[in-house]
C-alpha angles and dihedrals in degrees: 000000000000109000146204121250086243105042118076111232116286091030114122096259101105100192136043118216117163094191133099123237109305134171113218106193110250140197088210133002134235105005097103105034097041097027088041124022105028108242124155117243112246105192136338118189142162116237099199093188088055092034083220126114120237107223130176132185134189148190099265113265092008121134107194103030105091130159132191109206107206131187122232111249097186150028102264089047099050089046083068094054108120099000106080094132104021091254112313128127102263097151118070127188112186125207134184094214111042103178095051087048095044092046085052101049094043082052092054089045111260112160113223112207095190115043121230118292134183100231123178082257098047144266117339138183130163133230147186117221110213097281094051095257102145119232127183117226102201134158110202125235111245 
């Protein structure tokens, strides 16, 4: 299962994301994160003065991963979609059975733009949410 930085294996965190709060611009908001990759919706709601929606996702049963998807409103900010990092990982989500994850994501339609490696740290494969930013999905080696 996919697992929380906080929750041991087994534990009832499903996803392991060792980031704070942070908005990625988005196109759209939850399809990836929630269609794809699983996680719970936080929070959806309408602010009418702003006329945007506040949307937050997280790894299912985890307590401190949060992330606020939030759509570009204007040239500058959607020139940034996709290319946080230039191109670089900077997302991990950490699993303790990689096959089974990797299967699953393929199957929902997540496209992997490094195969799987066995790397001294683990198994490792990368992939693009819908918007190009790069994750690892990576289960240690213990």
């Amino acid at each position: 299962m996919l697992y929380d930085y906080y929750t041991k294996i087994g534990e009832k965190a499903d996803v392991r994301i060792p980031l704070p709060k942070f908005s990625p611009e988005t196109t759209a908001y939850d399809e990836m994160y929630v269609g794809k990759l699983g996680f719970a919706l936080v929070d959806d709601s309408y602010i009418r003065e702003q006329d945007k929606r506040w949307v937050v996702v997280a790894p299912l049963g985890a307590s401190d991963s949060r992330m606020l998807l939030a759509r570009a409103v204007n040239e500058e900010q959607a020139s940034r979609i996709g290319n946080q990092t230039g191109g670089r990982v900077f997302l991990f989500l950490y699993t303790d059975d990689f096959w089974r994850d990797f299967r699953a994501c393929e199957e929902k339609g997540v496209v992997f733009v490094r195969q799987p490696k066995k790397e001294p740290y683990g198994t490792v494969a990368v992939f693009e949410d819908l918007y190009g930013n790069r994750w690892d999905l990576l289960e240690p080696t213990r």
